[in-house]
C-alpha positions in Angstrom: 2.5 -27.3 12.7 5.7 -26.4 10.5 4.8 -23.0 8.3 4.4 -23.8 4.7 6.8 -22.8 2.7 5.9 -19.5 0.2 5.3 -19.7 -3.0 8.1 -18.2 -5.3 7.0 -15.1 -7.2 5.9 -15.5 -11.0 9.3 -14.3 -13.4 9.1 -11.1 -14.8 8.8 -11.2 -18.6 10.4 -7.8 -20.2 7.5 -6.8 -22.9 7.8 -3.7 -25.3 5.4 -0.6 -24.3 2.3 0.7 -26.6 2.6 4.0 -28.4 6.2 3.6 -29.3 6.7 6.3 -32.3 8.4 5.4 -35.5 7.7 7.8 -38.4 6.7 11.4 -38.0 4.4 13.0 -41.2 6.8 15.3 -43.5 9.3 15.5 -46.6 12.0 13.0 -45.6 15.1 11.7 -48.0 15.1 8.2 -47.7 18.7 6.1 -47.4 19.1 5.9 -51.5 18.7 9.3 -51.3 15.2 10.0 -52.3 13.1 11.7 -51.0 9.6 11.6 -50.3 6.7 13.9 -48.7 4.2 11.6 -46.4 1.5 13.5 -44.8 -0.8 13.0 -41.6 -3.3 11.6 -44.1 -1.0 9.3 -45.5 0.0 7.7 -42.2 -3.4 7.3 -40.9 -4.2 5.1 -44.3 -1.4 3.3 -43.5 -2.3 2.4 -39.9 -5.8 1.4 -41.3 -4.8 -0.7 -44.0 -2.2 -2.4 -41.5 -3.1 -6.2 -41.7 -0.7 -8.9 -40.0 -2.6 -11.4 -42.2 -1.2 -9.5 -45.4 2.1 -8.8 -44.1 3.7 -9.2 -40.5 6.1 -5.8 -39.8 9.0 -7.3 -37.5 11.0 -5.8 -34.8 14.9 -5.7 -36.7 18.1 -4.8 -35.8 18.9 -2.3 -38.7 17.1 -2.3 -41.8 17.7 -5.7 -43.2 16.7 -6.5 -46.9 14.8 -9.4 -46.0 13.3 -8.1 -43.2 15.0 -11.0 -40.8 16.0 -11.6 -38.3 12.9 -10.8 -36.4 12.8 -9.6 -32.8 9.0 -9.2 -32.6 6.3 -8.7 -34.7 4.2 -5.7 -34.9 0.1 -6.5 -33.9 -1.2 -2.6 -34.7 -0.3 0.6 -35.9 -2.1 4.1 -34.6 -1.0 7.5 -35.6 -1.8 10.6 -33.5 -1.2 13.6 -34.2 0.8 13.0 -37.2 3.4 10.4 -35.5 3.0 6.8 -36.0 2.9 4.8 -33.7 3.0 1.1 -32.6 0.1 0.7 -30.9 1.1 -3.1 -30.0 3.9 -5.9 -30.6 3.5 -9.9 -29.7 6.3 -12.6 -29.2 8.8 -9.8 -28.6 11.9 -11.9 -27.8 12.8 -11.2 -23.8 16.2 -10.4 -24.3 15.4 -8.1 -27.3 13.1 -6.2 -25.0 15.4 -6.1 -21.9 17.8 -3.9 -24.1 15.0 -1.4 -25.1 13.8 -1.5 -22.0 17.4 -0.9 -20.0 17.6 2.4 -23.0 20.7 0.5 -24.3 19.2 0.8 -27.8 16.6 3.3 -27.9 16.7 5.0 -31.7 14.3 3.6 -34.5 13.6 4.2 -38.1 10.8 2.9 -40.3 11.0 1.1 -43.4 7.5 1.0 -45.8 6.4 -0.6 -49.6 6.7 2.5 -51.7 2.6 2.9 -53.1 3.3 2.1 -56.7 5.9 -0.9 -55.6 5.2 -3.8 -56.9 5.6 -6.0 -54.0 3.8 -3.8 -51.7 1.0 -6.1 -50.3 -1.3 -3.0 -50.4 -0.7 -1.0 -53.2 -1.9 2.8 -53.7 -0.6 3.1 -50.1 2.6 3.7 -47.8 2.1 0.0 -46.1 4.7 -0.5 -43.3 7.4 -3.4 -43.8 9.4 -3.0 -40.6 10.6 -1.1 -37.7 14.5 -1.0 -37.3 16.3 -0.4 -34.2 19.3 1.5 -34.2 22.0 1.5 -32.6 24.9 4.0 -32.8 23.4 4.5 -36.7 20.7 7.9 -35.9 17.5 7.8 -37.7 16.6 9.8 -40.6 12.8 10.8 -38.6 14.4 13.2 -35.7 12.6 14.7 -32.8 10.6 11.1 -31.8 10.1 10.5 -27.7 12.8 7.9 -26.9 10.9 4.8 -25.0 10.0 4.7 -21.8 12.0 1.5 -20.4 15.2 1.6 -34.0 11.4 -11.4 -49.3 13.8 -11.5 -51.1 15.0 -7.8 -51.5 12.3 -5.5 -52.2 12.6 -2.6 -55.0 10.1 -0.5 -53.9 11.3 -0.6 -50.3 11.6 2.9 -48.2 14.1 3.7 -45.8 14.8 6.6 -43.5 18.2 6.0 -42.0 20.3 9.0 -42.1 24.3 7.5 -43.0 27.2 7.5 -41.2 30.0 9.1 -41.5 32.0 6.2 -42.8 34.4 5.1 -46.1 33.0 1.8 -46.0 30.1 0.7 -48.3 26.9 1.7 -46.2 25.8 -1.7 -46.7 28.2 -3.1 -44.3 26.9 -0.7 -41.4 23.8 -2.8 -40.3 26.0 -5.7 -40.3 28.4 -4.0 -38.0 25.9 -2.8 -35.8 23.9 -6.3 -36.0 26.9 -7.6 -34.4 27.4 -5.1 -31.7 24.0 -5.5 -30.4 23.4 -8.9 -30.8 26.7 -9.3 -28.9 24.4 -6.8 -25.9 21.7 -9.8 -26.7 23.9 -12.5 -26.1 25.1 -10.3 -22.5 21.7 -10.2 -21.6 20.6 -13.5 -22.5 23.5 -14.5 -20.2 21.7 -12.5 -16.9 18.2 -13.4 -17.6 20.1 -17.7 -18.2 21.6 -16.9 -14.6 18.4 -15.6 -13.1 16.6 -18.7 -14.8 18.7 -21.0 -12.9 18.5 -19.1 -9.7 14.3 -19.4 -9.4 14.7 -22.7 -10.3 17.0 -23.7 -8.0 14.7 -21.5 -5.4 11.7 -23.2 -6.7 13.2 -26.8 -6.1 14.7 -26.4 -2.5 11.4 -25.2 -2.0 9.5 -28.0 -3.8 11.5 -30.7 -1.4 10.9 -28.5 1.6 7.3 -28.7 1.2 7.8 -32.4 0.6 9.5 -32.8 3.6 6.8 -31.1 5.3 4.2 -33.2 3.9 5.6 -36.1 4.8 6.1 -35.4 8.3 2.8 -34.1 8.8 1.6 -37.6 7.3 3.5 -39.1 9.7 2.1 -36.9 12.5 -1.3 -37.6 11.7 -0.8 -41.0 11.4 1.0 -41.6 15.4 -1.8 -39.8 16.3 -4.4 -41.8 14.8 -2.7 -44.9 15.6 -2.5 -43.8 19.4 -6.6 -42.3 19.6 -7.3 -46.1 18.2 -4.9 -47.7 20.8 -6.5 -45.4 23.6 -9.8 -46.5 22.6 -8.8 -50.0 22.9 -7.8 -49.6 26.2 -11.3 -47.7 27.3 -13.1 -50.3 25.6 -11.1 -53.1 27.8 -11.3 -51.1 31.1 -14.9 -50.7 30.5 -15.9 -54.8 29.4 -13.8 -55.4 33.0 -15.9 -52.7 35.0 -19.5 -54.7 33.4 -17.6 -58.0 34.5 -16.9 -56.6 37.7 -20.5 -55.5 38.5 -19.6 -51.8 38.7 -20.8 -51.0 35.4 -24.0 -51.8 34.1 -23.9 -53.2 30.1 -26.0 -50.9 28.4 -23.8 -48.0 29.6 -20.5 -49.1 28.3 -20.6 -47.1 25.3 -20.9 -43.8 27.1 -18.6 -44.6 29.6 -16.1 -45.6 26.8 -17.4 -41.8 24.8 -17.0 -40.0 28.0 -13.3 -41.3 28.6 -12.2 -40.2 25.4 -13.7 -36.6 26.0 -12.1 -36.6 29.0 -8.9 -37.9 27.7 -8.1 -34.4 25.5 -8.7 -32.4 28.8 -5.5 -31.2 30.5 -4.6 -32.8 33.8 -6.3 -31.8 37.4 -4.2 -30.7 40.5 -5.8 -31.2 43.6 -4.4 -31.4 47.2 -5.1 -35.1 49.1 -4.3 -34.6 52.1 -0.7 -33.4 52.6 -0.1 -33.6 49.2 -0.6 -32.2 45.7 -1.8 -34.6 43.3 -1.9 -34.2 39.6 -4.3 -36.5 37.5 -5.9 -36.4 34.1 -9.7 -36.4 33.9 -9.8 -39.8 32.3 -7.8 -41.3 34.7 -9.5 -40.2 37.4 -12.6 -41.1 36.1 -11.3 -44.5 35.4 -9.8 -44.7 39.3 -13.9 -43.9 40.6 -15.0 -46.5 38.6 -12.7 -49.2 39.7 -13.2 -48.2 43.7 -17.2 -48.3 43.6 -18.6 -51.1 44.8 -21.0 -53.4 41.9 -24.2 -52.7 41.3 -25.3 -56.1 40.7 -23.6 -59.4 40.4 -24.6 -61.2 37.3 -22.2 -64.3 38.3 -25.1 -65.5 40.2 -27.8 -65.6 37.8 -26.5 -68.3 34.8 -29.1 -68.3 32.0 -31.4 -71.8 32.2 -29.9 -72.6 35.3 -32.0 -72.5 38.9 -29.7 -70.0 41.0 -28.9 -71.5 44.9 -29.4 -69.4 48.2 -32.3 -67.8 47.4 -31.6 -66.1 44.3 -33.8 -65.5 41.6 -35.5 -69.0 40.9 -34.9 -70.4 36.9 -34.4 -67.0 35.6 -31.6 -66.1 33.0 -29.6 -62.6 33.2 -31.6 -61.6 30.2 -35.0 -62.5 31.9 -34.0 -60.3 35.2 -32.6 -57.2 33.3 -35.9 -56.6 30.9 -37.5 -57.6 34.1 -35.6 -55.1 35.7 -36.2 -52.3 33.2 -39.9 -53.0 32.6 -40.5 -52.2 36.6 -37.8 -49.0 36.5 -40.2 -47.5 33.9 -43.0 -48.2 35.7 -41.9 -46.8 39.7 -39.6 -44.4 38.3 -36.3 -45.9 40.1 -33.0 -46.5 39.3 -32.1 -49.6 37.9 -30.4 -51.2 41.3 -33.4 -50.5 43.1 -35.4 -52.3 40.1 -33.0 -54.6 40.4 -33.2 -55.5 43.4 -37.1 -55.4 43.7 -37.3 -58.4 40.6 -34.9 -60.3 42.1 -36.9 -60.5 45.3 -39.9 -61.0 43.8 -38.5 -64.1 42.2 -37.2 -65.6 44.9 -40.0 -65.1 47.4 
């Protein structure tokens, strides 16, 4: 039987680790140049009050004003030890986490609703409204672990990015940036496209190989079916010309035709006859006995309703002498020719 092909391995799907830090608690100067004092106490309201419902934080590129586009969304927040922290993210694009991952773009900053803004969802509280990934652009929060693998506009919104050194309008920075790293997106979206193709092409030529298989183990199955019922046939013919013949006696054709197919999966016999070697299979040779034994009985002579000549058994049909016949083996505890041959008598004396 042909080995089945393997199965090919499930895709890997690049995902964004828990505990990623984004805002450490202290006085910070946000990117219009305030600045702000956030304590430990602060951050842990703000990871309570979290509430996706209420307002989704996304994964961004930058710190966009409308928070888009969004590379992720953020599930939960946790803070320990004065550090916040994502504590999960959901339908992380793959390619956006392959570059974290990688550490092509490892820097973040944080962006909250100021707690007397008027579009904080929250108010009375620093509620988070994204985290921005950074490329060359450092954030304002310094001293976080790197990761292991940065509405319409908003007043009130918070931002600590610290600002390049630049002449052109800060503004046009994230833009900039957006562009080198979606151009690292596109690069990588372009490898995982390629590998995409690859498994599929792997998982086809294996899907037709296992087809291929199939089929010729149908086939397989089927000449051999076809040939057991064939072989049968010819048991079953051997052994209605053996009952003709005398040699074998009706009610043991069916085990004579059970005991030639048993015989039939047995491997072939080499025995010496005389100067020679001879080489036979079971069945065969079991078949060769059979057709060299003389016949028990003759039932030629005994046509049913008819009276038999030369002293056979007188008016009696075949029927009549065999349950005659098996009535008086039961009784004297013979074989059937000598029972046989003890009715006969009787009816013909």
């Amino acid at each position: 039987m042909r080995p089945m092909p393997s199965k090919a391995p499930a895709p890997h799907t690049p995902a964004l680790p828990a505990g990623i830090e984004v805002f450490r608690a202290g006085t910070r100067t946000a990117d219009d140049g305030s600045v702000h004092t956030i304590t430990a106490s602060d951050l842990a309201a703000a990871a309570a009050a979290y509430d996706p419902a209420v307002h989704e934080a996304p994964h961004t590129v930058g710190h966009p004003q409308n928070n888009a586009p969004a590379y992720g969304w953020i599930e939960r927040f946790a803070v320990q030890d004065g550090v916040l922290q994502i504590a999960a993210s959901k339908q992380v694009e793959p390619q956006f986490a392959e570059l974290v991952s990688s550490g092509r773009i490892k820097k973040r900053s944080m962006s909250f609703y100021h707690p007397k803004d008027s579009s904080n969802p929250k108010p009375g509280i620093w509620y988070p409204r994204h985290v921005a990934w950074l490329g060359a652009q450092p954030p304002a929060v310094k001293g976080l672990k790197d990761v292991n693998f940065s509405e319409g506009d908003a007043k009130g919104a918070v931002c600590f990015s610290e600002p390049t050194t630049t002449t052109e309008p800060s503004t046009q920075e994230p833009d900039d940036m957006s562009k080198e790293l979606q151009a690292q997106l596109d690069e990588v979206n372009t490898k995982l496209a390629a590998e995409k193709a690859a498994r599929e092409k792997a998982e086809a030529t294996a899907a037709e190989a296992k087809k291929k298989a199939d089929a010729a183990q149908a086939e397989s199955a089927s000449f051999a079916e076809s040939a057991r019922a064939s072989r049968k046939a010819g048991f079953v013919s051997f052994a209605d010309a053996q009952v003709e013949a005398g040699r074998l006696l009706p009610k043991d054709k069916e085990m004579a035709v059970a005991t030639l197919e048993a015989l039939a999966d047995a491997q072939p016999v080499e025995f010496s006859e005389g100067d020679t070697t001879r080489k036979v299979s079971p069945a065969q040779w079991f078949q060769d006995l059979f057709a060299s034994a003389k016949p028990v009985v003759n039932f030629g002579e005994f046509a049913g309703g008819r009276v038999p000549q030369d002293g056979a058994a007188k008016g009696k049909s075949d029927a009549e002498i065999d349950k005659a016949a098996q009535a008086y083996m039961r009784q004297h505890k013979v074989n059937y020719a000598e029972a046989l041959t003890a009715v006969t008598t009787s009816f013909t004396s």
